[in-house]
C-alpha positions in Angstrom: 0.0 0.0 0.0 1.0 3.4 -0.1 4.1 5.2 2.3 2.4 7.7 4.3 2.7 11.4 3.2 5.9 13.0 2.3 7.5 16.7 1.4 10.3 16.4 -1.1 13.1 18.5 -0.3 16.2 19.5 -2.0 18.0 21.4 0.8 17.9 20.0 3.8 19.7 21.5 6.5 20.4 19.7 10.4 16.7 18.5 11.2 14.5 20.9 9.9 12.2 19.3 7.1 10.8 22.9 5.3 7.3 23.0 3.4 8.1 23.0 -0.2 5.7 25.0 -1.7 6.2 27.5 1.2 9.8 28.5 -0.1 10.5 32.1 -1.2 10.8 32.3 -5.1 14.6 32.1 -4.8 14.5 28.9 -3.2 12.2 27.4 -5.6 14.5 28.7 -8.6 17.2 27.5 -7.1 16.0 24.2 -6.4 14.6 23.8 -10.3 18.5 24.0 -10.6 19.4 21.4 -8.8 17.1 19.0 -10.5 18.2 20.8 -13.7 22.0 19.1 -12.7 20.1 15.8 -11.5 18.4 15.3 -15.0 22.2 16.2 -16.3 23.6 13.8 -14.9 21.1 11.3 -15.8 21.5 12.1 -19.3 25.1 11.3 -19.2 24.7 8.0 -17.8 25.3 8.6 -14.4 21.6 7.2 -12.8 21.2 3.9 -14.9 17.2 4.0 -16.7 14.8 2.1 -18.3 16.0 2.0 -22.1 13.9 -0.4 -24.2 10.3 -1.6 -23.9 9.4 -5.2 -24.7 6.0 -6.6 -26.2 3.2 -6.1 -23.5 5.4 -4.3 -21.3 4.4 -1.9 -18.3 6.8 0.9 -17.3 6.2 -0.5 -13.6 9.1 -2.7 -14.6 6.9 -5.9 -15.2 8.0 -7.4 -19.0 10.4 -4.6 -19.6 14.2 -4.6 -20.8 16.2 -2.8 -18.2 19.7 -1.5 -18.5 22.4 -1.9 -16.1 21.7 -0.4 -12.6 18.2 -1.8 -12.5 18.9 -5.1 -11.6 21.3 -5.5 -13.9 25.6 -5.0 -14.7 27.8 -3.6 -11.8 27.4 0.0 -10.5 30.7 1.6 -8.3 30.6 2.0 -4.9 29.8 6.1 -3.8 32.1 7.3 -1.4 31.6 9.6 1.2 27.7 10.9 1.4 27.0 15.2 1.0 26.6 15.2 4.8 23.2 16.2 3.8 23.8 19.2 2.0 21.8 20.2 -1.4 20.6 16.3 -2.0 19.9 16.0 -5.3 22.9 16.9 -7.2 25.0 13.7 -6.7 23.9 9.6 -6.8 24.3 8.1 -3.1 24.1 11.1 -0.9 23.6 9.0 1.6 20.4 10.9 2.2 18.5 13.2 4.4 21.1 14.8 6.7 23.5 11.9 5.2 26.5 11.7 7.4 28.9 11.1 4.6 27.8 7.9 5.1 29.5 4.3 3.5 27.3 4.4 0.3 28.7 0.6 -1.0 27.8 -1.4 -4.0 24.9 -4.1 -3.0 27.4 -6.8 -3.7 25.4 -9.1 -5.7 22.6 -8.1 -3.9 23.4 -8.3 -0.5 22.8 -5.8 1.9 22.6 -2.6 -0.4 25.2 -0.9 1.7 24.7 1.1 4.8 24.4 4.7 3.7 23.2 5.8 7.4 22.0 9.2 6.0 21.3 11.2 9.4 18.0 10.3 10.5 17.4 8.2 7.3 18.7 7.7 4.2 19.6 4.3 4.4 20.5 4.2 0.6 18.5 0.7 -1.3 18.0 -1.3 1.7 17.4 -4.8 -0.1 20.1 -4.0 -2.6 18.8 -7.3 -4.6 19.6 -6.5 -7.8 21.8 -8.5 -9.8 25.9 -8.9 -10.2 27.0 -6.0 -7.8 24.0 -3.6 -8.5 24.6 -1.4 -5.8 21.2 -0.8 -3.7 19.2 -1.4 -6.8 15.7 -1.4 -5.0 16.0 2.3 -6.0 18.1 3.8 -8.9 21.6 2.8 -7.9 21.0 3.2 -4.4 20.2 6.9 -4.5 19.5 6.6 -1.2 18.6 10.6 -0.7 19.3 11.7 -4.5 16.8 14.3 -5.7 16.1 14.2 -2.1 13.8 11.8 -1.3 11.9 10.9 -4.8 9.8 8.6 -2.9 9.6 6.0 -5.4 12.1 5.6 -8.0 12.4 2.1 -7.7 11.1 1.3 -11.4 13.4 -1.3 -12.1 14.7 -3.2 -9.2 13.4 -4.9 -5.9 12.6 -3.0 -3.2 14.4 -0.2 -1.9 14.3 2.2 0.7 15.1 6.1 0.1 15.4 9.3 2.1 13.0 11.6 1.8 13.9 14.5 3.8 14.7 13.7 6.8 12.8 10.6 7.0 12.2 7.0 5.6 9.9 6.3 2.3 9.6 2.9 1.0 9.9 3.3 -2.6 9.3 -0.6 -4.0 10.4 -1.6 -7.1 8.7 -4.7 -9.2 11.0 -7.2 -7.6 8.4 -6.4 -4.9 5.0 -6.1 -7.7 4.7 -2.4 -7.0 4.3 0.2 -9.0 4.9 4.1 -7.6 2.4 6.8 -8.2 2.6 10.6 -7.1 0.1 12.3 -6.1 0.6 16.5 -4.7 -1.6 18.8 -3.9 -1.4 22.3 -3.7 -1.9 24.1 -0.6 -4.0 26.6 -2.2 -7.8 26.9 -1.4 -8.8 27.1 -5.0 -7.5 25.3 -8.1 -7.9 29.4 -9.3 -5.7 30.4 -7.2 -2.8 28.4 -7.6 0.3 30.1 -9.8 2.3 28.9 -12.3 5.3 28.6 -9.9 3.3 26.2 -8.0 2.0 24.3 -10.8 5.8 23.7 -11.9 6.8 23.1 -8.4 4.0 20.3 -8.0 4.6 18.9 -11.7 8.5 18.9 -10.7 8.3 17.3 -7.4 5.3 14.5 -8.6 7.9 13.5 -11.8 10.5 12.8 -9.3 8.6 10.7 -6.9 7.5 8.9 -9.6 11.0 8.3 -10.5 11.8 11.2 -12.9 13.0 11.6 -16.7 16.0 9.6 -16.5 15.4 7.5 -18.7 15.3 10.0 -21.6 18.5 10.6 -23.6 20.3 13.2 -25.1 19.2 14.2 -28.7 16.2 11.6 -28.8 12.5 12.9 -29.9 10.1 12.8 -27.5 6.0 13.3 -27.6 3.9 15.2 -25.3 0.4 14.2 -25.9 -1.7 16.5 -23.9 -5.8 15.9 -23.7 -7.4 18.9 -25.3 -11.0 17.4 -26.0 -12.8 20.4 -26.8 -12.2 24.5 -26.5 -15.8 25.4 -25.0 -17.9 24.3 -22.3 -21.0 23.5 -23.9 -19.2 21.6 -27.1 -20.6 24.5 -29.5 -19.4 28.2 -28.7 -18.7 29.1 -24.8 -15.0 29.0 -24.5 -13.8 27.1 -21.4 -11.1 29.0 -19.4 -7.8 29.0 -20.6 -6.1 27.5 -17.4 -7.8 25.3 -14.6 -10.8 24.3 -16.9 -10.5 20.6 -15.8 -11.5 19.7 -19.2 -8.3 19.9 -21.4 -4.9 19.8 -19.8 -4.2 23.3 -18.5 -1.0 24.5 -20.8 1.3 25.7 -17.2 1.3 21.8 -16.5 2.1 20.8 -19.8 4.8 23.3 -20.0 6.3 22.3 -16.7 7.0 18.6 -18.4 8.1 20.1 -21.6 10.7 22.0 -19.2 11.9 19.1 -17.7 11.8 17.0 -20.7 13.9 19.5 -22.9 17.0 19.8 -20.1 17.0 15.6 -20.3 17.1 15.9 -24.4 18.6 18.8 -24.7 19.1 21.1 -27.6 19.7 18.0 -30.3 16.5 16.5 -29.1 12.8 17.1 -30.5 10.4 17.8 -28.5 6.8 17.5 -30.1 3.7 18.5 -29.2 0.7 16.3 -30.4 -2.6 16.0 -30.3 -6.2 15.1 -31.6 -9.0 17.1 -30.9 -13.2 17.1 -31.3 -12.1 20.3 -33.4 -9.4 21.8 -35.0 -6.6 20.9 -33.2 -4.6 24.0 -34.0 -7.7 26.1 -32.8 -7.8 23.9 -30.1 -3.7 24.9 -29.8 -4.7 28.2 -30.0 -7.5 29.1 -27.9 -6.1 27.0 -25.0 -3.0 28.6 -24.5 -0.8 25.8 -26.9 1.2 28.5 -28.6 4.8 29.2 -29.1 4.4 32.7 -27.1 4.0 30.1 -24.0 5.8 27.4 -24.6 9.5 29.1 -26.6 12.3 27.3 -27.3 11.2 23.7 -25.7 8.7 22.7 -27.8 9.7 22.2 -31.5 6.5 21.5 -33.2 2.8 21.5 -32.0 1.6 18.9 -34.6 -2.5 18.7 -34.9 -3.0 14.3 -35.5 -5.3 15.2 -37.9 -3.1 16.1 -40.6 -4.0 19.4 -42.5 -7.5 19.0 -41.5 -10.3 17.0 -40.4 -11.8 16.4 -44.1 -8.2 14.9 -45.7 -9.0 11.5 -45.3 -5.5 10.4 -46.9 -3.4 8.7 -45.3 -0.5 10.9 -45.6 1.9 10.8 -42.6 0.3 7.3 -41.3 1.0 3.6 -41.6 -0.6 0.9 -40.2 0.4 -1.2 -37.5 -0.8 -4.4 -36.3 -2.0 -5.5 -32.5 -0.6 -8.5 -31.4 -3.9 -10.3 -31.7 -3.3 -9.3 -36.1 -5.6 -6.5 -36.3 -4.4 -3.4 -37.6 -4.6 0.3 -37.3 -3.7 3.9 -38.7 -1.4 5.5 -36.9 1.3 8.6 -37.0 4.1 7.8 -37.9 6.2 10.0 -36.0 4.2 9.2 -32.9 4.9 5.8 -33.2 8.6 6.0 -33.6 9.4 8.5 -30.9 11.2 7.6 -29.0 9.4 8.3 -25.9 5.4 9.4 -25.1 4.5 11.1 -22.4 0.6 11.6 -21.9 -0.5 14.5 -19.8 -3.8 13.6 -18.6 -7.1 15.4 -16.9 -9.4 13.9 -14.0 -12.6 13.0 -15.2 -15.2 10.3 -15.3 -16.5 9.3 -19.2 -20.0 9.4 -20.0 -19.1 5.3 -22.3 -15.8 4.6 -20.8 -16.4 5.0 -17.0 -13.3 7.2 -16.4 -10.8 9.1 -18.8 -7.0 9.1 -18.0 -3.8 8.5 -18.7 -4.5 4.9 -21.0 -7.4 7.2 -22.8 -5.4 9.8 -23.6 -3.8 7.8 -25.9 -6.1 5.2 -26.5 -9.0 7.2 -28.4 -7.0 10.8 -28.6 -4.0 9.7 -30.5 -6.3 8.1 -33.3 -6.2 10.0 -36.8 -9.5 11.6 -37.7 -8.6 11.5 -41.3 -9.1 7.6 -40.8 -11.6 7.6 -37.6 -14.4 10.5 -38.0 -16.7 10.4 -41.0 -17.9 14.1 -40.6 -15.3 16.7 -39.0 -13.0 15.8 -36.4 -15.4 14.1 -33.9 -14.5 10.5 -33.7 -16.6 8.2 -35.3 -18.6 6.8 -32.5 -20.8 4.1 -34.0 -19.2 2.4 -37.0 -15.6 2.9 -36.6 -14.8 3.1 -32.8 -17.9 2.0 -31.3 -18.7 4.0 -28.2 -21.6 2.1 -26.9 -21.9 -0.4 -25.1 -18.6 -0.2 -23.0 -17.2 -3.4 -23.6 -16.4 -2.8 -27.6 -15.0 0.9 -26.6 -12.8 -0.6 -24.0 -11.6 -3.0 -26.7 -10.7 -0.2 -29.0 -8.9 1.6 -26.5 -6.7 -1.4 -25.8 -5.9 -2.5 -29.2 -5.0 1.0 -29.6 -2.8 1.8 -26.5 -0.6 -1.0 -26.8 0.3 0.2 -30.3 2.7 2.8 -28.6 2.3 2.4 -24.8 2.8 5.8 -22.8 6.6 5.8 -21.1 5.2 8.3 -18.3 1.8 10.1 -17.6 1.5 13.3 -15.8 -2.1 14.3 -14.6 -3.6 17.4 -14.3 -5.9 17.0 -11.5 -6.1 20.7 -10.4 -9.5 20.9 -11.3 -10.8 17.8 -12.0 -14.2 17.3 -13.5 -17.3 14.7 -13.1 -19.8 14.3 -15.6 -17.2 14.0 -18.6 -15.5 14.4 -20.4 -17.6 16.9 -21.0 -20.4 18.0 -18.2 -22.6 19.1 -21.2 -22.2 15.6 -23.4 -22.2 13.7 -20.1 -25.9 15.1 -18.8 -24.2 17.5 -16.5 -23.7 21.4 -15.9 -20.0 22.5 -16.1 -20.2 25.2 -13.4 -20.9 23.2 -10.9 -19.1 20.2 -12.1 -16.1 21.1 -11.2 -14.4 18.9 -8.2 -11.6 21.6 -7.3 -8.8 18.9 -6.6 -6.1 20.8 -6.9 -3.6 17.9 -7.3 -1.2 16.9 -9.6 -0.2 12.9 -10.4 2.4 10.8 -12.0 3.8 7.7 -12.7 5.5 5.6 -15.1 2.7 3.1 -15.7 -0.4 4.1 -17.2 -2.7 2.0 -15.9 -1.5 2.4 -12.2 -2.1 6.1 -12.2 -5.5 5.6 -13.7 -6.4 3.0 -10.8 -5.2 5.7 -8.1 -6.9 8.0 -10.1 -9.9 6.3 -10.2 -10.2 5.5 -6.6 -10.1 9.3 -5.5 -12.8 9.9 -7.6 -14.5 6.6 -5.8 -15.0 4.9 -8.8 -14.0 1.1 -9.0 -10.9 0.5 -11.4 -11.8 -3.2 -11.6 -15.0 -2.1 -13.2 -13.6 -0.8 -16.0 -12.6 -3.1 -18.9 -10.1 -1.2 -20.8 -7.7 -0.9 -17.1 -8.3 -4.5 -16.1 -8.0 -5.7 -19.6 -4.1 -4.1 -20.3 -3.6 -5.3 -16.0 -4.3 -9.1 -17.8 -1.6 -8.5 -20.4 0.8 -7.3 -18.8 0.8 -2.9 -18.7 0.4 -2.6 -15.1 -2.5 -3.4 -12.4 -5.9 -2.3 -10.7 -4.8 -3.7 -7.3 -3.8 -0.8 -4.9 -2.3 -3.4 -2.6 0.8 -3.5 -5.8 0.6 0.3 -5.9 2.7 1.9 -3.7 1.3 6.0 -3.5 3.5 8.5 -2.6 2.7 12.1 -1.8 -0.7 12.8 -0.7 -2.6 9.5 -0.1 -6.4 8.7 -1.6 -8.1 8.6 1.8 -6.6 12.1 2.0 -8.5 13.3 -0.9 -10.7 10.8 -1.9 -14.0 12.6 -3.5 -17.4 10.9 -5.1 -17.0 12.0 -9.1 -20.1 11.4 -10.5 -20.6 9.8 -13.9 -22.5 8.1 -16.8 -21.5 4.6 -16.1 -23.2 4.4 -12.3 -22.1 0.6 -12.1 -17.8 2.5 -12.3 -18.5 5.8 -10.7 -21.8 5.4 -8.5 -21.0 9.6 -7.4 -21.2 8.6 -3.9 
């Protein structure tokens, strides 16, 4: 189950654990620094990642090809921990407070060396890994780096890191877990929260969820964010252009592309893609997707449609088969990225039960060239049949394990019941909104959407799409292999009501 609730810190100073989102601005710039330096260090090799995904793999670790450090070839021994100062910027701190601790190789998986870490800290307990994997129930033994990630075991068997001063349990899938992260802002209203905040909570969620380390210099990389629709009643009403809870609010979005770009660097592409009910360079547009926002990070904002909704060619597609034989259209350069991250919204679905990260992709990624007969809405009886549930949980499956997502990232802030849509989904936007002011992420799709789905006290088991991918192989619907870290779902936990009762009763 889930470690009990944590602040990440990245300065930590004798025994005083400080409120992260209550540091001054200079703190908070200076700490986007110092995980600017971890993601550099990352990127040359330093923290061992996930490199290659194999057929029906989950990014929980379950099925997947791992390089060395995650279970895997021989890591050195760290010397000498930071003594607990500005954790984060080295592997094997020795963590929270760390007393320049004895950070040692696991040797073969023995004890995962002692890294005594002040209070904490005590550096990949289990240390199972493989031939000399040191601590390897987290990455390498961070034992404190990033300063307590809280679950960057992705790889390895269980581990145990410091997380500012005290003790996380962050297992890895020796152990069946899977980590999601879940923040929320201290904020009284998802309105009110800044976009310093937003990057602080998308900063802090990505590394306890075990961060962008496995991204490489110069490799191309998708962000898929959900932008459904620009208005609130489907027609004319323009939602807001931040916190709407319908589409993902651009500040998040721009926080990942942040983090993303220092991991790629200036070789690397990032690309911005998407699908939308409309236009999806009006939907760019009017919802704050523009290169004003987003500069130099983002290299392309590329609409899935093609040139429009009405070009049914299939220019820029191929077809790729499921492993069951059937195939499908796809994008071409979505497919071959060589990473997808899907930046997701809260909500309950009017056909599907609940919308997250797996739907994101599942449905939005889909070319409306080959998918809607009449503009860009999706095609929703003949050629990805909505109704009953069964046949568009089918769809969505087939579809997301054509190019599984390598991370999702939720936007939660607002959240929204009655989707994806209030006014499609027989409810009234205004007062549909849930107010959540959280942020998630994970490496496996289908975990976050389980957590997800339980804050919004809806049954993940219920919904055929999650349990269907859980019984090949991309991740579970069991909280009890889920390990939560950050705010916990009896924390927040909120009825989300929705068209499918028998998911999302709404109470």
């Amino acid at each position: 189950m889930g470690t009990r609730e944590h602040d990440s810190l990245w300065f930590v100073e004798d025994d005083v654990e400080h409120d992260l989102h209550r540091f001054s601005v200079p703190i908070r710039r200076a700490r986007r620094i110092a995980l600017a330096g971890v993601l550099a260090v990352s990127a040359l090799g330093m923290i061992p990642s996930c490199t290659s995904r194999g057929s029906g793999a989950s990014s929980g670790g379950e099925g997947e090809h791992l390089s060395p450090g995650y279970g895997g070839a021989s890591h050195p021994s760290v010397s000498g921990g930071s003594g607990g100062k500005m954790i984060g910027s080295q592997v094997g701190d020795g963590g929270a407070l760390g007393t320049g601790g004895q950070a040692s190789n696991g040797s073969g998986g023995a004890s995962g060396g002692s890294a005594s870490g002040g209070r904490s800290g005590s550096g990949g307990v289990s240390g199972k890994g493989g031939s000399s994997a040191s601590a390897s129930g987290g990455v390498s033994g961070r034992g404190g780096s990033q300063g307590g990630t809280g679950g960057v075991a992705m790889g390895g068997s269980a581990g145990t890191v410091a997380t500012g001063g005290t003790t996380s349990t962050a297992a890895g899938s020796g152990s069946g877990k899977y980590v999601v992260a879940m923040l929320q802002s201290i904020q009284a209203q998802a309105t009110d929260i800044t976009q310093d905040e937003i990057r602080d909570l998308v900063t802090d969620a990505i590394s306890r969820a075990g961060g962008f380390g496995f991204l490489k210099t110069g490799q191309t990389v998708v962000v898929k964010p959900n932008l459904l629709v620009s208005t609130s009643d489907g027609i004319r009403t323009l939602l807001p252009v931040t916190v709407n809870g319908v589409t993902a609010d651009w500040r998040v979005t721009k926080a990942v592309t942040e983090l993303v770009r220092a991991q790629i660097g200036t070789s690397g592409k990032l690309l911005i893609m998407e699908g939308s009910t409309e236009s999806t360079t009006q939907a760019f547009s009017r919802l704050g997707y523009t290169a004003a926002n987003f500069g130099s990070d983002v290299d392309e904002f590329i609409p899935l449609e093609g040139t429009s909704c009405s070009d049914h060619t299939t220019t820029g597609l191929v077809q790729k088969a499921t492993s069951g034989g059937k195939q499908y259209w796809i994008n071409q350069r979505y497919l071959n990225a060589d990473a997808v991250i899907s930046v997701a919204c809260m909500k309950t679905h009017i056909q599907a039960g609940i919308t997250g990260g797996v739907k994101n992709l599942g449905i939005g990624t889909t070319p409306a060239s080959q998918y809607a007969t009449t503009g860009c809405t999706r095609d929703q009886i003949n050629l990805i049949p909505h109704s009953p549930i069964g046949p568009l949980s089918s769809f969505i499956v087939d579809y997301y394990s054509l190019r599984p997502a390598d991370f999702v990232v939720m936007d939660a802030l607002q959240g929204i019941q009655h989707g994806p849509l209030p006014a499609w989904g027989g409810g009234n936007y205004q007062t549909d909104k849930m107010n959540m002011r959280l942020i998630l992420a994970s490496s496996n799709a289908v975990a976050l959407d389980t957590v997800e789905s339980l804050v919004m006290k809806c049954d993940p088991t219920k919904v055929p799409y999650l349990t269907t991918l859980e019984a090949q192989g991309y991740g579970t619907t069991d909280i009890a292999k889920i390990t939560v870290v950050g705010k916990q779902i009896s924390d927040v936990a909120q009825p989300f009501a929705g068209g499918q009762t028998a998911v999302c009763p709404g109470k």
